[in-house]
C-alpha positions in Angstrom: 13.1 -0.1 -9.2 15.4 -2.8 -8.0 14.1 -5.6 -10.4 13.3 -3.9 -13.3 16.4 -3.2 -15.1 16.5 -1.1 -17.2 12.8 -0.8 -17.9 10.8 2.7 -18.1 8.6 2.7 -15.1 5.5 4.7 -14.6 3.4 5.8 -11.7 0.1 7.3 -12.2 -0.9 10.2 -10.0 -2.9 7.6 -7.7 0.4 5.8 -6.9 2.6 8.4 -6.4 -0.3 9.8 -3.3 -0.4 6.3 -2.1 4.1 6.1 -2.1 4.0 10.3 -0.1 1.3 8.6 2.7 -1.4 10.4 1.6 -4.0 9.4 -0.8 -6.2 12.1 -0.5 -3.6 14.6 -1.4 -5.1 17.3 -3.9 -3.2 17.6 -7.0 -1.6 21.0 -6.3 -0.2 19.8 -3.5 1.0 16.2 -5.5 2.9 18.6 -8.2 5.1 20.1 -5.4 5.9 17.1 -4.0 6.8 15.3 -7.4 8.6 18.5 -8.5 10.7 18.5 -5.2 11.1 15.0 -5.7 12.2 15.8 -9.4 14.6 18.6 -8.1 16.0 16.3 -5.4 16.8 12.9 -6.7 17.0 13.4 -10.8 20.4 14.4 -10.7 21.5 11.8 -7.9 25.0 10.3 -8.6 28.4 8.3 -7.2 31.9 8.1 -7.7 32.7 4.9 -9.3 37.0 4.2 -8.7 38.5 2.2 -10.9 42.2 1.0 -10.1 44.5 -0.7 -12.6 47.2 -2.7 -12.2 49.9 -0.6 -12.9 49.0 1.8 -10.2 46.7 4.3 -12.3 43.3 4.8 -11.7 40.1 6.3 -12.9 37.1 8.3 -11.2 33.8 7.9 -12.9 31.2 10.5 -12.0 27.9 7.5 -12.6 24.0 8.8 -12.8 21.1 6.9 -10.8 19.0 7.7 -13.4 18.9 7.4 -16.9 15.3 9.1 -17.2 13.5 11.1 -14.6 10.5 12.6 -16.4 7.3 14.5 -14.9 4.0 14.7 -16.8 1.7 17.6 -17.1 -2.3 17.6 -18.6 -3.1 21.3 -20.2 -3.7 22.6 -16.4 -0.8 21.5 -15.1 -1.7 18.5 -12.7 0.6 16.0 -12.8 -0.2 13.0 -15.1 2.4 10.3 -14.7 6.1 10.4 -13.2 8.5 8.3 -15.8 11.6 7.0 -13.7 14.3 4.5 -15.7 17.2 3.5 -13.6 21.2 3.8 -14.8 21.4 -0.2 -15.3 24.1 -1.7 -14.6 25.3 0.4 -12.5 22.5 1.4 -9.9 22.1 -2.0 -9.8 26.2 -2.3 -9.0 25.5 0.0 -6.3 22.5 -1.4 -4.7 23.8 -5.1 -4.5 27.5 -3.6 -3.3 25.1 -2.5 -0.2 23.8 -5.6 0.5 26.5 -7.3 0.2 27.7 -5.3 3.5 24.5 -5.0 5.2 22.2 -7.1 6.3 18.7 -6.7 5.3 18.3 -5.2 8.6 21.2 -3.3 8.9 20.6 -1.5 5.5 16.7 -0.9 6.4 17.7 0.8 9.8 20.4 2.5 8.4 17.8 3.8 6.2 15.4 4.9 8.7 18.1 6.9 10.8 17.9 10.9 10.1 21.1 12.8 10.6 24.9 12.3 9.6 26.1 11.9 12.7 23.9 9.0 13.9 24.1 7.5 10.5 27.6 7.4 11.0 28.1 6.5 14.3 25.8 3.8 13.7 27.7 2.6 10.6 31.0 2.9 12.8 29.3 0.4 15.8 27.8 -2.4 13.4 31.5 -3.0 12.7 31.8 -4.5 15.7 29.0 -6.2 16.4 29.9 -9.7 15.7 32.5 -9.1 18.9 28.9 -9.2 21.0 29.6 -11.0 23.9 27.3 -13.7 25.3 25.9 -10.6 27.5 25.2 -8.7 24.1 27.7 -5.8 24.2 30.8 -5.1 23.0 33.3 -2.9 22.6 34.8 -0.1 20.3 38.1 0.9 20.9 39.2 2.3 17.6 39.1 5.9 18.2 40.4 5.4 21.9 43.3 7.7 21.1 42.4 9.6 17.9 40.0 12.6 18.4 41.0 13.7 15.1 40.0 10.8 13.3 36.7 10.3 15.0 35.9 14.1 13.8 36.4 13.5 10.2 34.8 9.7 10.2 32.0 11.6 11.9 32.0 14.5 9.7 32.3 17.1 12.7 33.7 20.4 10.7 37.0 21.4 11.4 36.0 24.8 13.4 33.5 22.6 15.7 34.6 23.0 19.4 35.7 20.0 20.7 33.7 20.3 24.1 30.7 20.7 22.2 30.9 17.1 20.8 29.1 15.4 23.7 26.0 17.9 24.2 25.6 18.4 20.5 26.7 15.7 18.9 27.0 12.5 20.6 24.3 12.8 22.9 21.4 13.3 20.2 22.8 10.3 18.1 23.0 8.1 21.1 19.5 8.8 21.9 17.9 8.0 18.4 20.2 5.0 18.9 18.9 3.7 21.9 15.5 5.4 22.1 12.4 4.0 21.0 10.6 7.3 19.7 6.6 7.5 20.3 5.7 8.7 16.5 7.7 5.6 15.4 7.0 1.7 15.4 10.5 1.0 14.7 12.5 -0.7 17.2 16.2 1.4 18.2 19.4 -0.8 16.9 20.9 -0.7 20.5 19.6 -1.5 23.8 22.0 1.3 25.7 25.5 3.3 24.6 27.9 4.2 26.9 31.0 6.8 26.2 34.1 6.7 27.9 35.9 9.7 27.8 40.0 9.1 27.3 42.1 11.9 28.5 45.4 12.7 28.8 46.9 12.4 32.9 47.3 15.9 33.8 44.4 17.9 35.6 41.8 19.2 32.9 43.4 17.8 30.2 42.2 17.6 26.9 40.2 14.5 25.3 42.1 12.1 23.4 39.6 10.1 22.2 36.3 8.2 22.9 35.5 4.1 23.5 32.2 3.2 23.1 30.5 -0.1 25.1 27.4 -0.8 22.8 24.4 -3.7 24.6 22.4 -4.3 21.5 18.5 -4.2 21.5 17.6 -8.2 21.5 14.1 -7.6 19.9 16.7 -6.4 17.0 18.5 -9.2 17.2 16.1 -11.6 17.0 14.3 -10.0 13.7 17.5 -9.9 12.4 18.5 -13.1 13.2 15.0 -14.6 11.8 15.5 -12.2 8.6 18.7 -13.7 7.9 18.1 -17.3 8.5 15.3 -17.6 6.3 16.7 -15.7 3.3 17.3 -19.6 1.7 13.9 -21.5 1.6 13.8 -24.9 1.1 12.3 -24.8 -2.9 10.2 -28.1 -2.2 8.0 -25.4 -0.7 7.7 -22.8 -3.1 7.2 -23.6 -7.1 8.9 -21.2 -9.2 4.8 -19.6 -10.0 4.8 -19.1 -6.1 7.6 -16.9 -5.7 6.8 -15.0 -8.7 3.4 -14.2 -6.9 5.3 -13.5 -4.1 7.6 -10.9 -5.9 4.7 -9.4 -7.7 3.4 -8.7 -4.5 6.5 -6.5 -3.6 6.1 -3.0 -2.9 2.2 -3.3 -3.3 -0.1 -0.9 -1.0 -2.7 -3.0 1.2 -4.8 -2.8 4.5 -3.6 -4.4 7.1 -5.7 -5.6 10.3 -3.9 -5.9 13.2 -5.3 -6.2 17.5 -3.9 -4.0 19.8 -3.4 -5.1 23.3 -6.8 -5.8 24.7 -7.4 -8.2 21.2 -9.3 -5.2 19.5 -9.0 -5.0 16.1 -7.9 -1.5 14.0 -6.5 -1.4 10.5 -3.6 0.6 9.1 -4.7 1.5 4.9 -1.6 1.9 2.5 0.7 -0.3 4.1 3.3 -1.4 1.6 4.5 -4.4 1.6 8.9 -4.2 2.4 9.7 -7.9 2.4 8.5 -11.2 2.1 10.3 -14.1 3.2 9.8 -17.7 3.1 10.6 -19.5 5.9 13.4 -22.5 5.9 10.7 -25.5 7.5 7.7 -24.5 6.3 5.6 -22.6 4.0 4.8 -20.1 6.0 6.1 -16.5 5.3 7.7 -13.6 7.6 6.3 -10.7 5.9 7.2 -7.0 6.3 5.3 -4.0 6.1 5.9 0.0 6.3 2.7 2.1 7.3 2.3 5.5 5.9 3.8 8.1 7.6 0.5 9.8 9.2 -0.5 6.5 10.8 3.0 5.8 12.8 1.6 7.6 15.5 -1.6 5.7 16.1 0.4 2.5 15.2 2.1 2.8 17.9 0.3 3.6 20.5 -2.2 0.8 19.4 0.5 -1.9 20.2 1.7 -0.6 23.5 
């Protein structure tokens, strides 16, 4: 929806299979899903703050949407899913996210499940540009201040404190670190380690946490390549290419990749996440997201 303003955009039962992974997907099970999409995200909002000069300031309760609307034929089967963005302010939003992420950043961010690991995550990238020529660094900011790392965390109030490393900390670190088999994603960090701070006295109490962070270099060197070719060199591209090359955005196609042993498979559906020209040349780094039911078999075929 990005692009398109403020424009009334509408997906046809065929496109809203193809955007839940499944194109086969009969229609009673498609109205669920679009009406627990409908319940979930039609009413999504943010807190816009506005401060004035003088000190007073103004909290602005701002929709995502400005129509969310679902479609029914005489039997109820879903005929089209109307969606028309809050512009300007989703937009507002969305580039005030890019502006602190990186395109990588914000797409791994996105993938992460849980608030703890989003949030720890969010708390580590941070400090990443203090990486060290040995790519790790160092977070000292909640050395000395349990309390604060709680409520940055979100950890309720009542949560016992010696719970934090078995049930909190541990799990995040892993999705962190871990490369997961029914994923093809890559983990943001190569390995986490926590240092417990406590006060002198035998069994004291934790005071706080460090955390020394080696980022995961395949990570680093897609992000790096991202980043770097985000400004072609136009003499490459005519203004008719990269409007092909935006239309092409978000598009479902097959994709044929080999696996290890140079045997070819295909992944259908794919959609099409980014496409970047590159600085030198015209060739293009291009991005794709498979369906969630073939994640499994993708990545076992590229082991």
């Amino acid at each position: 929806m990005k692009d398109k303003k403020d424009s009334i955009v509408r997906f046809s039962p065929k496109e809203l299979k193809i955007l839940a992974g499944n194109s086969h997907m009969d229609n009673e099970r498609l109205r669920r899903v679009t009406l627990n999409l409908f319940n979930n995200i039609a009413g999504a909002n943010f807190d816009l703050i506005i401060k004035f000069a003088d000190g007073r300031s103004e909290q602005n309760k701002i929709l995502f949407f400005r129509r969310f609307a679902v479609g029914y034929d005489k039997n109820k089967n879903i005929e089209y899913l109307d969606i028309q963005v809050n512009d300007p302010y989703f937009t507002y939003l969305l580039n005030d996210l890019e502006a602190n992420f990186t395109t990588m950043q914000l797409q791994t961010f996105v993938d992460l499940s849980g608030k703890y690991t989003k949030n720890l995550f969010r708390l580590l990238e941070r400090f990443k540009n203090t990486t060290d020529k040995k790519g790790t660094f160092k977070v000292y900011v909640y050395e000395n201040n349990l309390e604060g790392f709680c409520a940055f965390m979100g950890i309720p109030k009542g949560f016992r404190k010696d719970n934090i490393g078995s049930r909190v900390l541990n799990p995040t670190i892993k999705q962190l670190t871990q490369k997961l088999p029914t994923s093809p994603h890559e983990p943001p960090y190569k390995s986490i380690k926590v240092i417990k701070n406590k006060a002198r006295a035998r069994g004291a109490k934790v005071l706080g946490y460090t955390f020394e962070v080696a980022i995961n270099p395949a990570m680093q060197e897609l992000e790096k390549a991202l980043e770097n070719a985000k400004v072609p060199r136009l003499k490459y591209f005519s203004k008719k290419d990269i409007k092909i090359l935006n239309d092409c955005l978000h598009k479902c196609v097959d994709v044929v990749l080999k696996d290890k042993d140079g045997n070819p498979f295909s992944i259908p559906l794919a959609t099409i996440e980014q496409i970047v020209p590159t600085k030198d040349s015209k060739a293009l780094i291009v991005q794709f997201r498979a369906p969630p039911h073939t994640s499994h078999h993708l990545s076992r075929s590229l082991l």
